[in-house]
PDB file with SEQRES, HELIX, SHEET and CRYST1 records, atoms N, CA, C and O in Angstrom:
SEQRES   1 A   64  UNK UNK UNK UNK UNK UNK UNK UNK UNK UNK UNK UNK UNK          
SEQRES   2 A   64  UNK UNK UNK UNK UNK UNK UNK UNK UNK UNK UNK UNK UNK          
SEQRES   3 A   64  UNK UNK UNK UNK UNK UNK UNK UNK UNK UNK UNK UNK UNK          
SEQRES   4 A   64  UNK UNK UNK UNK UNK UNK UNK UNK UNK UNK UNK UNK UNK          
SEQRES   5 A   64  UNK UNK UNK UNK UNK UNK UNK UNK UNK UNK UNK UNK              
HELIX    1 AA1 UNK A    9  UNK A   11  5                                   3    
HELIX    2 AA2 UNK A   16  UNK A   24  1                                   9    
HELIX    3 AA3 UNK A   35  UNK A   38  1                                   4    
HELIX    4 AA4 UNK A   42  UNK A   54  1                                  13    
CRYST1    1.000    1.000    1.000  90.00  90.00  90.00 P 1           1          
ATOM      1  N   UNK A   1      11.338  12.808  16.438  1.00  0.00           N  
ATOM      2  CA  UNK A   1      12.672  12.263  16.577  1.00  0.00           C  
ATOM      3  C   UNK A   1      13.303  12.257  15.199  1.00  0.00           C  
ATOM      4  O   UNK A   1      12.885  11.781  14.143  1.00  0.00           O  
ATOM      5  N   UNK A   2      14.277  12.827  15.450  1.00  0.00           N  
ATOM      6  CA  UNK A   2      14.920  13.051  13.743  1.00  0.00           C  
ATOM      7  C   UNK A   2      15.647  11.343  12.749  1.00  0.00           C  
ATOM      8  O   UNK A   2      15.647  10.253  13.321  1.00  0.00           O  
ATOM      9  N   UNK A   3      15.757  11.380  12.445  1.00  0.00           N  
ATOM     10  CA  UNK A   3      16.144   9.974  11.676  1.00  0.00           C  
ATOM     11  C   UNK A   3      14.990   8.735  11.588  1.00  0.00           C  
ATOM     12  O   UNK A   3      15.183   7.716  10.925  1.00  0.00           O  
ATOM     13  N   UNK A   4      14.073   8.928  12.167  1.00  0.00           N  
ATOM     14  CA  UNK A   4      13.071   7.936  12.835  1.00  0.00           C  
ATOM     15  C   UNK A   4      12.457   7.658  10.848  1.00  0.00           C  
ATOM     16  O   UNK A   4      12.351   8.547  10.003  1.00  0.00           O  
ATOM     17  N   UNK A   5      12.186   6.228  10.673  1.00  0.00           N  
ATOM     18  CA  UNK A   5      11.757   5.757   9.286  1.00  0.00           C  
ATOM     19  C   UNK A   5      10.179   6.476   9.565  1.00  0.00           C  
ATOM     20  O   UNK A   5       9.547   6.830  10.561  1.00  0.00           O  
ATOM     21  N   UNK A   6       9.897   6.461   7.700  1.00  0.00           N  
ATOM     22  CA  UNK A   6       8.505   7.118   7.750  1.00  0.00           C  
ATOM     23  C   UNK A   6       7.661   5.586   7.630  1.00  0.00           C  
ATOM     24  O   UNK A   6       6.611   5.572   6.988  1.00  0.00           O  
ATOM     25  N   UNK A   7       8.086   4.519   8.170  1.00  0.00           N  
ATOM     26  CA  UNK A   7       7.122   3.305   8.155  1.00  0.00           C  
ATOM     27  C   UNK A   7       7.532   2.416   9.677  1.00  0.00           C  
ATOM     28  O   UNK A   7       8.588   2.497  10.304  1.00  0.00           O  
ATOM     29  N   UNK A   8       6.631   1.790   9.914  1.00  0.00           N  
ATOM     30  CA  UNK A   8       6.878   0.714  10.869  1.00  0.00           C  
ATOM     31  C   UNK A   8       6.987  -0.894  10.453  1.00  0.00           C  
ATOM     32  O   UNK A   8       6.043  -1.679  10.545  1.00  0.00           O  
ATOM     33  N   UNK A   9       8.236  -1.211  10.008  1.00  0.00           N  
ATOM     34  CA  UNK A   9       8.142  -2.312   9.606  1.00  0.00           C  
ATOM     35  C   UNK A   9       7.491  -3.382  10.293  1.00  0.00           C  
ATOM     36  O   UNK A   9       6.805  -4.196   9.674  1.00  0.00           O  
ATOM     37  N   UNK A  10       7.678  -3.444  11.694  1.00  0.00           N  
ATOM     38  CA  UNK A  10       6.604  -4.454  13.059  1.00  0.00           C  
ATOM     39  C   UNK A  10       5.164  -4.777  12.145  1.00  0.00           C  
ATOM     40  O   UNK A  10       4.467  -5.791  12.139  1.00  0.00           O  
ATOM     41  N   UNK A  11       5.002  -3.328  11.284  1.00  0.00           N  
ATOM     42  CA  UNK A  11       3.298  -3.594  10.908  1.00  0.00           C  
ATOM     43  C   UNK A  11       2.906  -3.694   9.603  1.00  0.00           C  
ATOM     44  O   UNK A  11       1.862  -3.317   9.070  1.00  0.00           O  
ATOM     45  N   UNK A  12       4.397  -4.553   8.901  1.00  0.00           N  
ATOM     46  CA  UNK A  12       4.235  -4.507   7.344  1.00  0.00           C  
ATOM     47  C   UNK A  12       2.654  -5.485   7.473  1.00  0.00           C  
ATOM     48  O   UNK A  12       2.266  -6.271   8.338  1.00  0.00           O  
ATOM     49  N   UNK A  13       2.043  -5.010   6.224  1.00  0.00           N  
ATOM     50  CA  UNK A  13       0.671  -5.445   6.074  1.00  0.00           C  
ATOM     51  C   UNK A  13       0.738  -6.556   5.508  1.00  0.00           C  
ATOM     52  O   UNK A  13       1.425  -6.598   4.488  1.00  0.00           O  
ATOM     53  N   UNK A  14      -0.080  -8.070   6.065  1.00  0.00           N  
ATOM     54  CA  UNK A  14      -0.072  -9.568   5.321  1.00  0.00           C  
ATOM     55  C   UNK A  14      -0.957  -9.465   4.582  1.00  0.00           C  
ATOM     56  O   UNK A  14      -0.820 -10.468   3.881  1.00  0.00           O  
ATOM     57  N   UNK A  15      -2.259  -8.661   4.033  1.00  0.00           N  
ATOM     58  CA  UNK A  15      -2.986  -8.720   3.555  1.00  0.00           C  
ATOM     59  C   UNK A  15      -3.653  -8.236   2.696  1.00  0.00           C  
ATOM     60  O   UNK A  15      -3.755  -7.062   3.051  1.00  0.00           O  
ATOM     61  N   UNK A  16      -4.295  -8.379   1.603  1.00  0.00           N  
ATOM     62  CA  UNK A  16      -4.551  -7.048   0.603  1.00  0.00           C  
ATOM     63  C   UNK A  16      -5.361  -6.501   1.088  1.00  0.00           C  
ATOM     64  O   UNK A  16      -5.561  -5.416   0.541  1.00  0.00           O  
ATOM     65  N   UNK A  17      -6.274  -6.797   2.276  1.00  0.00           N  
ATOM     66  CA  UNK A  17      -7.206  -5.830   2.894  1.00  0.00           C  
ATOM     67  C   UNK A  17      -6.274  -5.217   3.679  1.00  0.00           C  
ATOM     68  O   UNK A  17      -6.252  -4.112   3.137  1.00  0.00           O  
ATOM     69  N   UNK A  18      -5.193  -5.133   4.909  1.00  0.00           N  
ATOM     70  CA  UNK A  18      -5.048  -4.395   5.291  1.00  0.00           C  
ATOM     71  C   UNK A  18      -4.260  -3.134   4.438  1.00  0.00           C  
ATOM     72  O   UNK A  18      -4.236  -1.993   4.901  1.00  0.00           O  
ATOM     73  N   UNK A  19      -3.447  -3.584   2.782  1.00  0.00           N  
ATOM     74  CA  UNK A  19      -3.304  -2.859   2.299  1.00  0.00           C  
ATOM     75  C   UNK A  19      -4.540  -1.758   1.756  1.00  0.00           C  
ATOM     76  O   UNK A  19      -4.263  -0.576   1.557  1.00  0.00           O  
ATOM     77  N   UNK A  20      -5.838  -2.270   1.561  1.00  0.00           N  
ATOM     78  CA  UNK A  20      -6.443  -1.634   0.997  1.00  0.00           C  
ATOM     79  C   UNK A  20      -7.269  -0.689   2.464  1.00  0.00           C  
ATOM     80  O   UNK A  20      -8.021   0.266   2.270  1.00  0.00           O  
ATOM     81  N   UNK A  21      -6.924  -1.207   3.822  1.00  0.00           N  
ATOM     82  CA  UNK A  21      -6.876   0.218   4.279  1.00  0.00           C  
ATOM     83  C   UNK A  21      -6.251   1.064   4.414  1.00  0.00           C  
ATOM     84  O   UNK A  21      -6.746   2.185   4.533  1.00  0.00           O  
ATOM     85  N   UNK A  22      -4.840   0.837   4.451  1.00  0.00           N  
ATOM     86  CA  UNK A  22      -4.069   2.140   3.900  1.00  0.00           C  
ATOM     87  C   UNK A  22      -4.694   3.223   2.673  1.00  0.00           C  
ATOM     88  O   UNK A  22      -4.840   4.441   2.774  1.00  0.00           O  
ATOM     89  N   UNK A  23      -4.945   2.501   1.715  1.00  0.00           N  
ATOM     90  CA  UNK A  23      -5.784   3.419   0.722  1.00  0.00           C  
ATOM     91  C   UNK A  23      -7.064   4.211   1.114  1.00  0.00           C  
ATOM     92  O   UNK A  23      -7.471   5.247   0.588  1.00  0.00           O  
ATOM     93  N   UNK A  24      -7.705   3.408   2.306  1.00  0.00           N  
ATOM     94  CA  UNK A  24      -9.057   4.286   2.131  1.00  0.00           C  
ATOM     95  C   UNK A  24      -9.109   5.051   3.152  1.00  0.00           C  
ATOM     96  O   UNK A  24     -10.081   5.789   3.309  1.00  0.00           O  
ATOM     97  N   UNK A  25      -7.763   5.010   4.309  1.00  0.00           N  
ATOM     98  CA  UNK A  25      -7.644   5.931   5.097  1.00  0.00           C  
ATOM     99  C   UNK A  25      -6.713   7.608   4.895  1.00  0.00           C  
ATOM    100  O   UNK A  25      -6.302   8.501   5.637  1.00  0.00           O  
ATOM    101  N   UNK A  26      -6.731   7.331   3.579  1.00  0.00           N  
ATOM    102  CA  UNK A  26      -5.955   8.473   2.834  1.00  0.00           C  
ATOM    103  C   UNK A  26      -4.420   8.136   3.117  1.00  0.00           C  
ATOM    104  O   UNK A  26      -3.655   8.889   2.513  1.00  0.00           O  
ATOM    105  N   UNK A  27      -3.935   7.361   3.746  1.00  0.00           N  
ATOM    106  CA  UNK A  27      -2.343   6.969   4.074  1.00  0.00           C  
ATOM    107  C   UNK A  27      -1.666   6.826   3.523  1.00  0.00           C  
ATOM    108  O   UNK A  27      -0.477   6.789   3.840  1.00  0.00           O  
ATOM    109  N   UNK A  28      -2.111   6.688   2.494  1.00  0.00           N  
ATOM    110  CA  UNK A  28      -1.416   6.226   0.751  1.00  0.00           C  
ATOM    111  C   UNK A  28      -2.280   6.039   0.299  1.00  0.00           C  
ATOM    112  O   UNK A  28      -3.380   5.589   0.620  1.00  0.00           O  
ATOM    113  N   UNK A  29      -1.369   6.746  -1.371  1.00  0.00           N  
ATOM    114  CA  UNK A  29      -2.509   6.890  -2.518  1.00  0.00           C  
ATOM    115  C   UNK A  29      -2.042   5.950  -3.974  1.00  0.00           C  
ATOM    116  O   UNK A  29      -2.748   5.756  -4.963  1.00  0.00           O  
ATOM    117  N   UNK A  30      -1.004   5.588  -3.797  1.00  0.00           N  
ATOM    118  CA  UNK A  30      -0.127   5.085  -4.950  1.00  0.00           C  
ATOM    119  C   UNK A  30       0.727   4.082  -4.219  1.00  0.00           C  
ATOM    120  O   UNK A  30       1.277   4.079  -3.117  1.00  0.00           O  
ATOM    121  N   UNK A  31       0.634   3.139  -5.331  1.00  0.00           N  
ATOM    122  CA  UNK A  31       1.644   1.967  -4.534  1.00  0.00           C  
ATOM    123  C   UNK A  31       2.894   2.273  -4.692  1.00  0.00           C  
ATOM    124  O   UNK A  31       3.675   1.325  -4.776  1.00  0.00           O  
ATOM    125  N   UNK A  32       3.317   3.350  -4.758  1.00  0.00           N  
ATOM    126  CA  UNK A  32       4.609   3.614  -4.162  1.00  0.00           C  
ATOM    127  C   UNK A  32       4.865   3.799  -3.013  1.00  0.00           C  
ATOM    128  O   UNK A  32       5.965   3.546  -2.522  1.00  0.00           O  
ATOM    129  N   UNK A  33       3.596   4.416  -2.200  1.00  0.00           N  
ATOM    130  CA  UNK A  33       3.143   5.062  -0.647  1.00  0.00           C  
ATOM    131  C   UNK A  33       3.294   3.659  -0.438  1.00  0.00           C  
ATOM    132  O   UNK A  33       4.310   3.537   0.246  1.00  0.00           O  
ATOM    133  N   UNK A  34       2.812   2.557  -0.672  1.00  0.00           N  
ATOM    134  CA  UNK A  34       2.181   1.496   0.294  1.00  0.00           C  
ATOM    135  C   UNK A  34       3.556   1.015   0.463  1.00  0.00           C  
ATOM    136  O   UNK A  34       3.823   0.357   1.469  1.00  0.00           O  
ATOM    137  N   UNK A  35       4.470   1.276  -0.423  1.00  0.00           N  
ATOM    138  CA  UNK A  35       6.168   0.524  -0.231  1.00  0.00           C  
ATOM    139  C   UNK A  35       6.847   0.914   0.440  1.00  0.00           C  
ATOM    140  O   UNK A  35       7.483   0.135   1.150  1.00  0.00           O  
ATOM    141  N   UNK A  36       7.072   2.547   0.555  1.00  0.00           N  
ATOM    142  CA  UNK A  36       7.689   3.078   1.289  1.00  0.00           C  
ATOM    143  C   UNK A  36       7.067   3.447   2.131  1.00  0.00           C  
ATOM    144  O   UNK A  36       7.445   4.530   2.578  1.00  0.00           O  
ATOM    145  N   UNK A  37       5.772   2.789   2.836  1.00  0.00           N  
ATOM    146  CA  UNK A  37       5.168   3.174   4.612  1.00  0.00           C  
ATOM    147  C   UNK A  37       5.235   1.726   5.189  1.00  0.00           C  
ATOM    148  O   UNK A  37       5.196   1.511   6.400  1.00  0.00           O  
ATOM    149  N   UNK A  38       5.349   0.655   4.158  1.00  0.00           N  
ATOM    150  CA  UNK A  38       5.065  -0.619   4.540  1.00  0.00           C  
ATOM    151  C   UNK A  38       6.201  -1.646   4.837  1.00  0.00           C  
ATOM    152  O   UNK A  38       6.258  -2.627   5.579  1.00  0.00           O  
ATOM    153  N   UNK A  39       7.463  -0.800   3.611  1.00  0.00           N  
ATOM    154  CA  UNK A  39       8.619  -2.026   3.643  1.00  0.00           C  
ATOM    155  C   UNK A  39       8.504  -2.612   2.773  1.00  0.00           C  
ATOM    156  O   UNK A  39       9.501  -2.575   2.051  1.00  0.00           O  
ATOM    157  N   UNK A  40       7.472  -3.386   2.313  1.00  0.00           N  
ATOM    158  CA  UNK A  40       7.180  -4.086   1.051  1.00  0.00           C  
ATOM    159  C   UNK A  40       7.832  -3.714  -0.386  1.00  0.00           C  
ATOM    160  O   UNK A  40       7.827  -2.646  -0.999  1.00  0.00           O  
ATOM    161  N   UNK A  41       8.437  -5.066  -0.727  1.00  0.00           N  
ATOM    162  CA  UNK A  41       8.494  -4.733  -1.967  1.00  0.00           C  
ATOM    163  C   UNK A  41       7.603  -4.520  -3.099  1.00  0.00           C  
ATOM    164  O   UNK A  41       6.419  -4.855  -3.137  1.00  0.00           O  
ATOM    165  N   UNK A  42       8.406  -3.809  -4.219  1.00  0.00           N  
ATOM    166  CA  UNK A  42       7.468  -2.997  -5.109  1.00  0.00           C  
ATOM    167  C   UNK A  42       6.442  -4.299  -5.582  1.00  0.00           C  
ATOM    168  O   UNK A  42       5.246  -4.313  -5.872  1.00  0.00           O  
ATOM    169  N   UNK A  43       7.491  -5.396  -5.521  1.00  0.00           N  
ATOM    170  CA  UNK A  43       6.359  -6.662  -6.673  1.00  0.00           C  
ATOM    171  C   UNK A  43       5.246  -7.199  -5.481  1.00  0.00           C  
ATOM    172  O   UNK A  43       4.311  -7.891  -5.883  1.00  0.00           O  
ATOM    173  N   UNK A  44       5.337  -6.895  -4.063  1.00  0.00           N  
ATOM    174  CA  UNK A  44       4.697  -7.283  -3.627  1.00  0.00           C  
ATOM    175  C   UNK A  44       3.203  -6.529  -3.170  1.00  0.00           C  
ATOM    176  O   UNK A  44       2.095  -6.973  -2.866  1.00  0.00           O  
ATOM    177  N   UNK A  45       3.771  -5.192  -3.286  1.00  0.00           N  
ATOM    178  CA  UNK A  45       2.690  -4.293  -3.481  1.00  0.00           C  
ATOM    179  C   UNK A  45       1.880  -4.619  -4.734  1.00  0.00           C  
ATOM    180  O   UNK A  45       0.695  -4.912  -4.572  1.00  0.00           O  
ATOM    181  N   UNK A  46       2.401  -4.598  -5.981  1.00  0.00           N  
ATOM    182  CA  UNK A  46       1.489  -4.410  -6.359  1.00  0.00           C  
ATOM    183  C   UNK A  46       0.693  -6.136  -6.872  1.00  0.00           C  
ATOM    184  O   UNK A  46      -0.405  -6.170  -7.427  1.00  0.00           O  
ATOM    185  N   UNK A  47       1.284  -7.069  -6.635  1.00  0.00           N  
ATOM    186  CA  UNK A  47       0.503  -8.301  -6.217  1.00  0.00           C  
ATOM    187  C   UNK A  47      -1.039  -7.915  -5.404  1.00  0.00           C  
ATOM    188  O   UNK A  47      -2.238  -8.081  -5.629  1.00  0.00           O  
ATOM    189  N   UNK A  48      -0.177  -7.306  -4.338  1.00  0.00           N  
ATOM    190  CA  UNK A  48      -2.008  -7.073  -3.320  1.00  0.00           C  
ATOM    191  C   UNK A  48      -2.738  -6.325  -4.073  1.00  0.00           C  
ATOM    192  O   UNK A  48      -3.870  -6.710  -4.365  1.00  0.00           O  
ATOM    193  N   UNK A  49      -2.245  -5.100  -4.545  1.00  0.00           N  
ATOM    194  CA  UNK A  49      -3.460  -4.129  -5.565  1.00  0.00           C  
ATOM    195  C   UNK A  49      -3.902  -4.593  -6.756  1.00  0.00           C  
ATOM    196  O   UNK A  49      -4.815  -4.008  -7.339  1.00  0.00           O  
ATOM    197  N   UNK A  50      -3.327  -5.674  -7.256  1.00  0.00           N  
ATOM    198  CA  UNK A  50      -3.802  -6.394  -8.567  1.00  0.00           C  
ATOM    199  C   UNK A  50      -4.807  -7.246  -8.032  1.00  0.00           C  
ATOM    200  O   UNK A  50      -5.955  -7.349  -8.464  1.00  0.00           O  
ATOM    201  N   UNK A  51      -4.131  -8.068  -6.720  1.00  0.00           N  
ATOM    202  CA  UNK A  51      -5.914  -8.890  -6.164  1.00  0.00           C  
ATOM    203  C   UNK A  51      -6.765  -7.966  -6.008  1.00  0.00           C  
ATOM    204  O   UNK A  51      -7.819  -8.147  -6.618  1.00  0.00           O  
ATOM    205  N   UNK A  52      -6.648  -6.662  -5.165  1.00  0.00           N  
ATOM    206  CA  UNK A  52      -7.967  -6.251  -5.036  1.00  0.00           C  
ATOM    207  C   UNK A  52      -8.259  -5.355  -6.402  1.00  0.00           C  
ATOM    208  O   UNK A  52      -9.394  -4.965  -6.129  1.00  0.00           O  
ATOM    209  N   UNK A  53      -7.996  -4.856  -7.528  1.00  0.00           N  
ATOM    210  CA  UNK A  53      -8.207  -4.539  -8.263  1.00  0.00           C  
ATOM    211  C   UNK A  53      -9.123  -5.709  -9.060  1.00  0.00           C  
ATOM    212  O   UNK A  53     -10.322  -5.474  -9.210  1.00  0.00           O  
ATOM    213  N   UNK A  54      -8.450  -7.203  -9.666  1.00  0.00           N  
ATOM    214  CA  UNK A  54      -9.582  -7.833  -9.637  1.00  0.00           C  
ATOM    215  C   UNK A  54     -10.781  -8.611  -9.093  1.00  0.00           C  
ATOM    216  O   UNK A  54     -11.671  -9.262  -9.640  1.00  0.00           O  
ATOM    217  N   UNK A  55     -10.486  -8.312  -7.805  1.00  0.00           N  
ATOM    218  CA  UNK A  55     -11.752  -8.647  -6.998  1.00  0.00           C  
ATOM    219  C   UNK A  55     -13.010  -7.507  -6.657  1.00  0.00           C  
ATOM    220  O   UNK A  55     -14.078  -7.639  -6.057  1.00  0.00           O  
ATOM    221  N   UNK A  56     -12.419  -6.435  -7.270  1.00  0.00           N  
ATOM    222  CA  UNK A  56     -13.337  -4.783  -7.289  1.00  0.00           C  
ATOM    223  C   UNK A  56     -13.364  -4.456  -6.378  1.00  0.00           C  
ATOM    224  O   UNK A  56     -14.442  -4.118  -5.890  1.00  0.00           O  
ATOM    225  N   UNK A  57     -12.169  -4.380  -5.649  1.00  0.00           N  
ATOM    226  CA  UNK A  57     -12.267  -3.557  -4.463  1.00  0.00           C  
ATOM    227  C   UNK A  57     -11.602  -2.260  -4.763  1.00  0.00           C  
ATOM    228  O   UNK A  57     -12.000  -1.218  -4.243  1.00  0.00           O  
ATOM    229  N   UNK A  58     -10.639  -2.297  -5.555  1.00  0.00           N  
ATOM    230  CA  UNK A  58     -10.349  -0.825  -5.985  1.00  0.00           C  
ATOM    231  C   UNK A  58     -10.629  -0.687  -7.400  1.00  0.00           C  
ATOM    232  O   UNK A  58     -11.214  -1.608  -7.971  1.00  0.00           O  
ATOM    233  N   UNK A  59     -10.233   0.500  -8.126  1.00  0.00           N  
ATOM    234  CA  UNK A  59      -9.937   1.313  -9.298  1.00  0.00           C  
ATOM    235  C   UNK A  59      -9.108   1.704  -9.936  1.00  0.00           C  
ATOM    236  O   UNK A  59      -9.485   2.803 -10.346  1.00  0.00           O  
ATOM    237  N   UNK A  60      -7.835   1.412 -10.427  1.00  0.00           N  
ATOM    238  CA  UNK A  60      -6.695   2.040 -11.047  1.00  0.00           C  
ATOM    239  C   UNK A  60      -7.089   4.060 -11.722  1.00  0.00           C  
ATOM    240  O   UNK A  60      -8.050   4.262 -12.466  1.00  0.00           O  
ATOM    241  N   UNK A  61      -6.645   4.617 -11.502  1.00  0.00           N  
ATOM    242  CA  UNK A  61      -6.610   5.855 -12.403  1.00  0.00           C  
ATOM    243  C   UNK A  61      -6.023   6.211 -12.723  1.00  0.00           C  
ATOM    244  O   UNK A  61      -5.074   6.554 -12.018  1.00  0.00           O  
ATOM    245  N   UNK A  62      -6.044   6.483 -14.195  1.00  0.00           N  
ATOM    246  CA  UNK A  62      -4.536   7.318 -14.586  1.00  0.00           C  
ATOM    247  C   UNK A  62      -4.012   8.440 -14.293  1.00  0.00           C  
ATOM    248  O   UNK A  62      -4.922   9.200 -13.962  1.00  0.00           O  
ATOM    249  N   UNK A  63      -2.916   8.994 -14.236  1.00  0.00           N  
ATOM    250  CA  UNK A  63      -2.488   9.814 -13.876  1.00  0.00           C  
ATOM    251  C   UNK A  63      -2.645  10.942 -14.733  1.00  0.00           C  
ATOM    252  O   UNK A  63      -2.872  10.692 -15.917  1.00  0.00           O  
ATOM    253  N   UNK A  64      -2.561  12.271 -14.335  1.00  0.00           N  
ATOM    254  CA  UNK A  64      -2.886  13.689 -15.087  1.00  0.00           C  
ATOM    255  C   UNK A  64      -4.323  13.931 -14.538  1.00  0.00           C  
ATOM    256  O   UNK A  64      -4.952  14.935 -14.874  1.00  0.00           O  
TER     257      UNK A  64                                                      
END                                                                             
């Protein structure tokens, strides 16, 4: 369907786990993906990836 959003807002994610399955289902790779599939704002994205970053659930990598 043409115009149709590339996110479902109904299923913005409450949680840094369900954000962090977006990541491990390849759905997004960058918290830019998780904003623009999720709705979420940018500060709120990366709130969740900073918890799970220090709780070691993920890895930051740099880019290049």
């Amino acid at each position: 369907m043409s115009g149709a959003p590339d996110h479902l807002p109904a299923a913005v994610p409450s949680s840094p786990g369900e954000v962090l399955a977006l990541l491990r289902t390849g759905a997004a790779q960058t918290r830019a993906d998780i904003a623009r599939m999720t709705g979420l704002a940018r500060s709120t994205v990366s709130q969740r990836v900073d918890a799970l970053i220090a709780h070691g659930f993920l890895a930051e990598e740099a880019d290049g």
